[in-house]
DOMARKOL-951962 format. One line per 3 residues: their letters; for each residue x, y, z of C-alpha. Coordinates in nm, 4 decimals. Example, Ala and Ser with C-alpha at 12.3 -4.5 7.8 and 13.67 -1.06 7.14 Angstrom:
2
AS> 1.2300,-0.4500,0.7800  1.3670,-0.1060,0.7140
***
This chain:
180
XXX> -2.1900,5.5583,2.1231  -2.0511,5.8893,1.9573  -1.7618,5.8930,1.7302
XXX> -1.4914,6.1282,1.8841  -1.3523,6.3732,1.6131  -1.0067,6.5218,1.6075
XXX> -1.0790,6.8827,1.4648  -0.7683,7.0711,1.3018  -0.8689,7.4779,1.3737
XXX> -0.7014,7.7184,1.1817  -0.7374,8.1058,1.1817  -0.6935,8.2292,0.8675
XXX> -0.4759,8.4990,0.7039  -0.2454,8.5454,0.9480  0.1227,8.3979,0.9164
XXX> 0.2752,8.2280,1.1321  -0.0485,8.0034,1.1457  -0.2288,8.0071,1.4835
XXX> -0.4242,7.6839,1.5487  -0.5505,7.3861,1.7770  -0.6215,7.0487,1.7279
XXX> -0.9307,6.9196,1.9528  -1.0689,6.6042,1.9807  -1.5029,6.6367,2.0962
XXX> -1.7672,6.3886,2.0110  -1.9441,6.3934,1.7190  -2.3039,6.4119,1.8945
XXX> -2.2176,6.7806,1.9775  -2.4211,7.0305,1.8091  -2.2288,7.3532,1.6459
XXX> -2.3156,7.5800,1.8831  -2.1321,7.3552,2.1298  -1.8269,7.3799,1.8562
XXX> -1.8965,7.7375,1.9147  -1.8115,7.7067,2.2424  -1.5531,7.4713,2.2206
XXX> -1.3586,7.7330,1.9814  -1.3737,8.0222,2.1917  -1.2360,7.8084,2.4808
XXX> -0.9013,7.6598,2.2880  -0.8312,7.9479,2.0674  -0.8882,8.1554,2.3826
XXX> -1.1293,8.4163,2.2601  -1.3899,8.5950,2.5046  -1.7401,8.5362,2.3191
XXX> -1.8138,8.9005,2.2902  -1.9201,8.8787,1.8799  -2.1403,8.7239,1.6606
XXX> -2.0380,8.4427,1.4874  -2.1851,8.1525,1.2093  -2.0380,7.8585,1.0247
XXX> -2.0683,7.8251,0.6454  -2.0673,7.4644,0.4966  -2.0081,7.5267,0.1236
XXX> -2.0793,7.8248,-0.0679  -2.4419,7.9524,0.0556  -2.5055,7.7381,0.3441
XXX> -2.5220,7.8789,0.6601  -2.5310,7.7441,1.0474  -2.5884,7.9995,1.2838
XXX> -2.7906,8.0818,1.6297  -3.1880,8.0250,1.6192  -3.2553,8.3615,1.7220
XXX> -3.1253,8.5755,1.4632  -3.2097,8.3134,1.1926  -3.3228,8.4047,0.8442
XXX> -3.5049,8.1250,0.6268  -3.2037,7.9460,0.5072  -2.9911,7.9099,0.8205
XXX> -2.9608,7.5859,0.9852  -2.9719,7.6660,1.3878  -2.6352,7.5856,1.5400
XXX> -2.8082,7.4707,1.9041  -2.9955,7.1561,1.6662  -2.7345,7.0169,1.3927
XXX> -2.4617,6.8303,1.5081  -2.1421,6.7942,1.4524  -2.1931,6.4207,1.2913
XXX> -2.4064,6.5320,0.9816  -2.1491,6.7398,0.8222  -1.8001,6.5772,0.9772
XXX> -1.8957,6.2443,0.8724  -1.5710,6.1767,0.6298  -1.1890,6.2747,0.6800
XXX> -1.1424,6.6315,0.5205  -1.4879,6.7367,0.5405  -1.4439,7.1218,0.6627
XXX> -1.6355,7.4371,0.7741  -1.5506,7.7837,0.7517  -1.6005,7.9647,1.0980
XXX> -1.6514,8.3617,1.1443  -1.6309,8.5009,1.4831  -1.6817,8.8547,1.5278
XXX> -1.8112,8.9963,1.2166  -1.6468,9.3426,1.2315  -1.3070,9.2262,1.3055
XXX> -1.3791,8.9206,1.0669  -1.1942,8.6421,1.2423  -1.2178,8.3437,0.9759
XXX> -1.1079,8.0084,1.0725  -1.1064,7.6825,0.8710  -1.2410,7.3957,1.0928
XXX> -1.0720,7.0124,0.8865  -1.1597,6.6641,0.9989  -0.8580,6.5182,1.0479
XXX> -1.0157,6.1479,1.2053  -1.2642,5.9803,1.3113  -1.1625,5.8154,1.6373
XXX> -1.3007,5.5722,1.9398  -1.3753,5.6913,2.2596  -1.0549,5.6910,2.4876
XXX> -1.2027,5.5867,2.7894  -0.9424,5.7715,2.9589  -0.9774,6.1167,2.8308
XXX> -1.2084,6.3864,2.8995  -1.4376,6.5697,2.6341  -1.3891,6.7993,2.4688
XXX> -0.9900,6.8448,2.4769  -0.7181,6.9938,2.3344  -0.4281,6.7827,2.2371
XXX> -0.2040,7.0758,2.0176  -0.1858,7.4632,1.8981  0.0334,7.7034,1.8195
XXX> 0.0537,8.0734,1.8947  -0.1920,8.2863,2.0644  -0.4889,8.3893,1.9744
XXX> -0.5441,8.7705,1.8945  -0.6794,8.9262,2.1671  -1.0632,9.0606,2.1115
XXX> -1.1485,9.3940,1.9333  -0.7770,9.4600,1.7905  -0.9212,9.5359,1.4219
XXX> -0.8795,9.2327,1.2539  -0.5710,9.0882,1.0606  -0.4258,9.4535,1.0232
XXX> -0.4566,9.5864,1.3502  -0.3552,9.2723,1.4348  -0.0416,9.3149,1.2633
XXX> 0.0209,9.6239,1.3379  -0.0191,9.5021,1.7269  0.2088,9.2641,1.7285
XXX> 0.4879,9.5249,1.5071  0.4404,9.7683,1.8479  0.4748,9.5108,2.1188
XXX> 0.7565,9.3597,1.9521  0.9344,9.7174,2.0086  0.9422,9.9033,2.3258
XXX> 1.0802,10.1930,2.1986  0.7837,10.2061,1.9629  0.5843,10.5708,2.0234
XXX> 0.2329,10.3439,2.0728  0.3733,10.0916,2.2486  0.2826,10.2534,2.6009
XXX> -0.0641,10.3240,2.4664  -0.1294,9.9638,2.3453  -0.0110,9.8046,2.6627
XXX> -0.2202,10.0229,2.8363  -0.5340,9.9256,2.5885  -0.4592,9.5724,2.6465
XXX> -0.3740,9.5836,2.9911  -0.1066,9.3146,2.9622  0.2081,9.2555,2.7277
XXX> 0.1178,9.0067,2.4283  0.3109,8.7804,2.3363  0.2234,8.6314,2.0191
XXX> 0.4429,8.2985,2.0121  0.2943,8.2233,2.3661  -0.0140,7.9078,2.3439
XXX> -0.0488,7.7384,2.6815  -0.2023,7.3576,2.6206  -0.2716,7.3304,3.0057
XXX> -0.4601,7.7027,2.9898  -0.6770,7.5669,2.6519  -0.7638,7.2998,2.8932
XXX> -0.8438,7.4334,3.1606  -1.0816,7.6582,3.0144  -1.2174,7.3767,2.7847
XXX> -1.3060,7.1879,3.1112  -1.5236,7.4538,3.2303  -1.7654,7.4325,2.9854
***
């Protein structure tokens, strides 16, 4: 029976820290974690993205492979989170450059009750796609935070909603988690 693991994700550079804790078995490959991150940080899946185990080892998706990628869609989850603190690095979108840290935080039973994969905790909300990375995301949230601010109309327009950067719905993570 697969080990469930309780996954700390962290997007980097960015202060106050965004992040979710999800628990998913460990018989999951990392495209699947792919998957799984998009869903509870709440990001579209409109980039590329890889993982990088260490310094020059790469896990990425079978069809744009080069010789020394691992594919994504065949290594799973338990042959790299296998002891507490083990960690990835995860890039989604490669021109905004949206790195996250992925830390094993335990190695846990199966709760019989529960559903896999699922979100148990986060904070803040994730930035929303195509924004320019940690600067334009900064500069985003500086103009929403201001109405007054001369982009302000223009960004809300961009967006096509108001962004609220404290806001991270557990139910909403959930939800979309469940329709994988």
């Amino acid at each position: 029976m697969a080990k469930i693991l309780q996954l700390n994700i962290r997007l980097e550079h960015i202060a106050p820290k965004i992040w979710r804790r999800v628990l998913v078995p460990d018989s999951i490959t990392f495209k699947g974690l792919h998957e799984i991150i998009q869903n509870a940080m709440g990001w579209g899946n409109c980039h590329l993205w890889q993982f990088k185990n260490g310094r020059n080892n790469y896990i990425g998706l079978a069809e744009l492979l080069e010789d020394d990628v691992q594919d994504a869609g065949k290594l799973k989850l338990s042959a790299i989170f296998n002891k507490i603190k083990a960690k990835v690095s995860y890039e989604y979108d490669f021109g905004d450059g949206w790195d996250h840290i992925i830390l094993l935080e335990k190695i846990l039973e199966p709760d019989k009750k529960l559903v896999y994969p699922v979100c148990i905790d986060g904070a803040r909300n994730c930035p929303p796609e195509d924004c320019g990375g940690v600067w334009g995301y900064s500069q985003l949230v500086e103009t929403m935070a201001d109405k007054k601010h001369p982009e302000y109309k223009d960004m809300k327009e961009w967006l096509g909603y108001i962004y609220k950067p404290e806001k991270f719905d557990l139910k909403e993570a959930n939800h979309r988690l469940r329709n994988l």
